[in-house]
N, C-alpha and C positions, 0 to 999 in steps of 0.2 A: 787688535787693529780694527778700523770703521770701515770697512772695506767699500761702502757708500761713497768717502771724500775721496774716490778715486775710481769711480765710475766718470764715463763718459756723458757729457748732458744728454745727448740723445738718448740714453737709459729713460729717461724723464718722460719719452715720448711714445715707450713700449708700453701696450695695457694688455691686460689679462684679454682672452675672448669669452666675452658675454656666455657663449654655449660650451667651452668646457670648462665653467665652474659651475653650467645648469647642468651638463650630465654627468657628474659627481653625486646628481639626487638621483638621477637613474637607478644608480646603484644600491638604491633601496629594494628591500623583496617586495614583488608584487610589482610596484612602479611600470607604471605604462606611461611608453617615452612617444612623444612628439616633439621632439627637439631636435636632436643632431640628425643633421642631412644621412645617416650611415647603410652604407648600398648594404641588400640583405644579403645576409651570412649565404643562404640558401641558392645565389643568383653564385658564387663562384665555382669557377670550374675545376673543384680538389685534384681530379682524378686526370683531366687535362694537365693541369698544370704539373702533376708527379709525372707523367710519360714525356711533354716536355722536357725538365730539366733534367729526367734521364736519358735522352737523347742528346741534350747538349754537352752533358759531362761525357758520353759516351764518345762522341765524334769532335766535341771541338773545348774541351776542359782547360786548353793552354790558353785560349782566347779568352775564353769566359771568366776565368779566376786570375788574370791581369790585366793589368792597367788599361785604361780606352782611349780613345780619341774623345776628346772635349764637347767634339759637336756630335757626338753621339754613333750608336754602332751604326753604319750606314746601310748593313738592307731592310735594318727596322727603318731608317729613316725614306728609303724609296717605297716600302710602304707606303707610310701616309703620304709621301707627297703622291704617288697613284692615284691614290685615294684623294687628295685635296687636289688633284688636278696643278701641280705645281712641281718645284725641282727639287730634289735632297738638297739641295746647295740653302734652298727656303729653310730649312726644315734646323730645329735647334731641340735636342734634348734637352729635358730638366727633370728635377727630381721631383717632381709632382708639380701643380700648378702654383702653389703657393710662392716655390723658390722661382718660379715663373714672373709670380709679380714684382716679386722683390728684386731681380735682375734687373726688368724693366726700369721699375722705380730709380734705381741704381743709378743708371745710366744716364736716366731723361728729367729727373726730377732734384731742383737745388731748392735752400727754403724760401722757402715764403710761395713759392711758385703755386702756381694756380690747377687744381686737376676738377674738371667734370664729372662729374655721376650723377645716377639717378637718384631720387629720394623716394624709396630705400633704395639701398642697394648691398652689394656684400660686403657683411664686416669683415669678412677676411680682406679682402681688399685694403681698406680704409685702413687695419691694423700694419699690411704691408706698407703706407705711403705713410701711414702717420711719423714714420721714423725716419725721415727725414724733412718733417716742418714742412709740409706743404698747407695751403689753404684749398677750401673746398666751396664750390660753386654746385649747389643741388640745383638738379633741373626737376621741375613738377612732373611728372607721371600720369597716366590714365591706363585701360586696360589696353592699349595696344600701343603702350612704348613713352619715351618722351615724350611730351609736346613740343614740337618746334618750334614755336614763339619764346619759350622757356626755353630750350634751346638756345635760339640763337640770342636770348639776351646774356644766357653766360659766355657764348663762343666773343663775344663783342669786348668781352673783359678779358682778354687775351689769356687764354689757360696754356698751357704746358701743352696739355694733353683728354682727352676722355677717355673714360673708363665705362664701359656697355656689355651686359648681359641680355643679347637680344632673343635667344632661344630658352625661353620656361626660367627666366628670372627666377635669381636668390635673393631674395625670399621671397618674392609675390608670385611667384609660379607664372607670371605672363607673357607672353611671346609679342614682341612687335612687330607690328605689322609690315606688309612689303612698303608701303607708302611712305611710314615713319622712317623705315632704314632707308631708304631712296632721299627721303630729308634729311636724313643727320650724312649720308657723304656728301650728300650737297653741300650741307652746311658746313662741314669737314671742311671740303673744297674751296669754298668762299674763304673761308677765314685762315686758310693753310695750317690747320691743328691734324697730328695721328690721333689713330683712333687704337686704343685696348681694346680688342674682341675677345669678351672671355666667353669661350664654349663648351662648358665643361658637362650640357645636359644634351646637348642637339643629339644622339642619337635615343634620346628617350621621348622620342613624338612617338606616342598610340593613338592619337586625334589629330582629324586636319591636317592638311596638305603642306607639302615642304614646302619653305622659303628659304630662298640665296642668300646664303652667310654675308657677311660685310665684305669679307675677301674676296669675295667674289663678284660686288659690287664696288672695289675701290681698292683695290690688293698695292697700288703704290702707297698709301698711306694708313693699312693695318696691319696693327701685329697680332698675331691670329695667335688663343692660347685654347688647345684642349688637352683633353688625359686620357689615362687607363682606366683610374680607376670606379669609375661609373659604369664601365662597361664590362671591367676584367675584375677587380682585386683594388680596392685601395692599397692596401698591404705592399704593392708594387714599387707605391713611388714614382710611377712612372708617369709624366706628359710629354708635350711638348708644345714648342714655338716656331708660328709661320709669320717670316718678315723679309722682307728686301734685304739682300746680303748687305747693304751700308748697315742696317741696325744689325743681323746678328753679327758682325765684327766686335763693338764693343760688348754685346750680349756674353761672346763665348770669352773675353778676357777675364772677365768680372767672371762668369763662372766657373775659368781656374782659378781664381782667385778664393771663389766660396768651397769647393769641395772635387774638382780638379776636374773631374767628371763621374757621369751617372752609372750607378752598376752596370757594367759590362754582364754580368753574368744574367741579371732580372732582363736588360735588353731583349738581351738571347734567348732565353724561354720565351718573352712574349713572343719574341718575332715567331719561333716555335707557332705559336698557338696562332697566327695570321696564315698559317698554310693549311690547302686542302679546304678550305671556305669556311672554318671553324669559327671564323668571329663574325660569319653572318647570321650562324644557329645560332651564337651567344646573344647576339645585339636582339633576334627576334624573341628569346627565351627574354629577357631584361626589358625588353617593350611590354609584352605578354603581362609579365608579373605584375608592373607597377602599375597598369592598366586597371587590371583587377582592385590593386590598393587605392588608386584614389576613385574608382568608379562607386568601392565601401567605403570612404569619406565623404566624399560627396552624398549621398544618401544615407549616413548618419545626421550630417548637416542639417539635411534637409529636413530628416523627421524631427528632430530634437533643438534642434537651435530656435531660437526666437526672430522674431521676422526684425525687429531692430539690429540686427548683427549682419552684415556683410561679409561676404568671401570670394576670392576669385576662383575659376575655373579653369586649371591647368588646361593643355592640350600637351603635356608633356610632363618630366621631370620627375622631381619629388618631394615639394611642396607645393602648399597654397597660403593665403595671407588673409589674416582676417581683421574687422576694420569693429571698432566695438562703437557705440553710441560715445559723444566726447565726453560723458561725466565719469566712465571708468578708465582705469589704471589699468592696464594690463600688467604692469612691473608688479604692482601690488597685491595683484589677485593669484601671482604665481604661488605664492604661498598658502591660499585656499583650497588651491588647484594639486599643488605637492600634497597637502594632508586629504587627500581624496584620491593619490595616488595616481597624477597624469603630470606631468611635464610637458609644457610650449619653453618657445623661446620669444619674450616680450619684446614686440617691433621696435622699441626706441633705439636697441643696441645697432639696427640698422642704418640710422640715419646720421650722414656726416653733419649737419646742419643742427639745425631748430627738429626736434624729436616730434614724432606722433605716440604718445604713451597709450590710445586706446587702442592700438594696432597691437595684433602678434602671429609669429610665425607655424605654423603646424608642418611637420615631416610623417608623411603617411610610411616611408622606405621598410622599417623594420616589426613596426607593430601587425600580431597576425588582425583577419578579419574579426574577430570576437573581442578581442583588446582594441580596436578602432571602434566599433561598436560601442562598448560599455566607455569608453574613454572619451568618447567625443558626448554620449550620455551625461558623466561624471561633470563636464565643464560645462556643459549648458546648466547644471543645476547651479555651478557656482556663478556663472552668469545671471542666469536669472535671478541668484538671490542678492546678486549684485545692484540690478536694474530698479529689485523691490525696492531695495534700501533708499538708491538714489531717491525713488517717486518720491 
């Protein structure tokens, strides 16, 4: 049987992501990865997390190992909204951010429809809408966010929707500024588009001063998406969704519809791990670490890169983004780069648009300090023998 002539078209419109078929080379010995975003092993809390879930089996087993409410276990949900200054009633579980986009999408997006983002921006994103046939309006970029002129000439071509990573950008590691956010609800507002706020890095600022999320500059027309697992455990699954009860209405139908609802039981330990202040040591331990990692990226950079090589500088997160002279390939130097035993992720896979091919992604997250060191060594040699050649 061709089990092909009997796929749905939108099959068509699923693609692999670019970074887990680069961390498949990972998985060579030796291999020093700067690829996949993956919070360090080191940053979870094992021995919390086992006293946790023996508390919950201990006191509430009947709750935890059955079925849930849709819209999530509700004193994890009064948590965050505490925390986000907002009502449980806001407040929408999901199983991680991903199933987060794809609800969205679900919902708000038919073909051909129009979505915003930046250029770059996250493939995972792009991967969630592609499956549904939408068309993509890049807006141009600079180190502090959109440009609003680019802005508002895609807002004018009537999109759907935007899609914004304004806290330590994936992949470019850059924070928008107050200014730029103040312009795009503006420009929201003019043109009456929502706005996707995905914030899945804002509690990893070890530089510079907070800035007011979008929700909190325009919460009638954002859907506010963060997670666990940047903070807790990817392992979890666990995010959620802040939006005006009109959108999560359709949000929580669609996701009975995907998986009925989110572990009740992984709920429950996190909320677990929210009491007695336990996830302000965790957030300042996870500040602390990746501080260190890219403050030794950055000064790998700095000694060993060539001065024709651009990079940005985080003020959060965990990445940075780097901008090669336009005569090199970054897709094509990965393989250079592999047989010298480092792994990026080559920026084109970022862009929904017209690609930057001498651009590529670096993740400081999981490489120790001496493997950032000789790794960021390793790729400037391939760099520079790249640059030779070009002269």
């Amino acid at each position: 049987m061709n089990w092909q002539d009997h796929f749905a078209q939108r099959v068509d419109n699923i693609k692999p992501s670019t970074i887990r078929e680069i961390l498949k080379l990972t998985r060579q010995p030796n291999m020093i990865s700067f690829a996949g975003g993956l919070p360090a092993p080191s940053l979870f809390p094992s021995q919390r997390i086992k006293e946790s879930t023996d508390r919950v089996l201990a006191k509430q087993a009947d709750k935890a190992l059955q079925y849930g409410t849709t819209e999530g276990y509700l004193p994890l949900r009064e948590w965050i909204a505490k925390r986000s200054n907002h009502k449980a009633e806001n407040v929408q579980i999901v199983s991680g951010s991903q199933q987060g986009l794809d609800l969205v999408a679900k919902i708000f997006l038919n073909k051909n429809d129009k979505v915003v983002v930046a250029s770059p921006t996250y493939m995972g994103a792009l991967r969630a809408f592609d499956v549904y046939e939408v068309d993509y309006l890049s807006v141009e970029c600079d180190d502090d966010g959109m440009l609003p002129e680019s802005l508002e000439q895609a807002l004018k071509q009537n999109p759907k929707i935007v899609y914004v990573i304004p806290n330590f950008d994936n992949p470019s590691g850059t924070t928008m500024s107050l200014e730029r956010r103040q312009a795009l609800v503006d420009l929201a507002r003019k043109y009456n588009i929502p706005i996707i706020e995905d914030n899945p890095y804002g509690d990893l600022r070890f530089r510079g001063e907070y800035l007011p999320n979008l929700l909190e500059l325009a919460a009638e027309r954002v859907i506010y998406s963060s997670t666990f697992s940047k903070i807790m455990a990817p392992g979890f699954r666990l995010a959620w969704l802040i939006a005006p009860a009109e959108v999560l209405l359709p949000i929580n139908m669609a996701k009975q519809a995907s998986d009925l609802h989110t572990s009740s039981f992984t709920q429950m330990i996190v909320h677990e791990l929210t009491k007695d202040d336990f996830m302000t040591e965790q957030i300042t331990k996870v500040r602390a670490y990746y501080k260190i990692q890219n403050e030794a990226m950055l000064a790998a950079l700095d000694k060993y890169f060539p001065t024709e090589i651009a990079w940005t500088r985080p003020e959060g997160g965990m990445f940075l983004w780097l901008t090669l002279p336009t005569q090199l390939d970054a897709t094509a130097l990965i393989k250079e780069a592999v047989a010298k035993k480092v792994a990026y992720v080559p920026g084109e896979a970022f862009f929904a648009n017209k690609s930057a091919k001498n651009t590529l992604r670096l993740s400081y997250s999981i490489a120790s300090l001496e493997q950032i060191d000789s790794g960021i060594k390793s790729l400037a040699e391939v760099f520079k023998g790249s640059l030779a050649k070009a002269s």
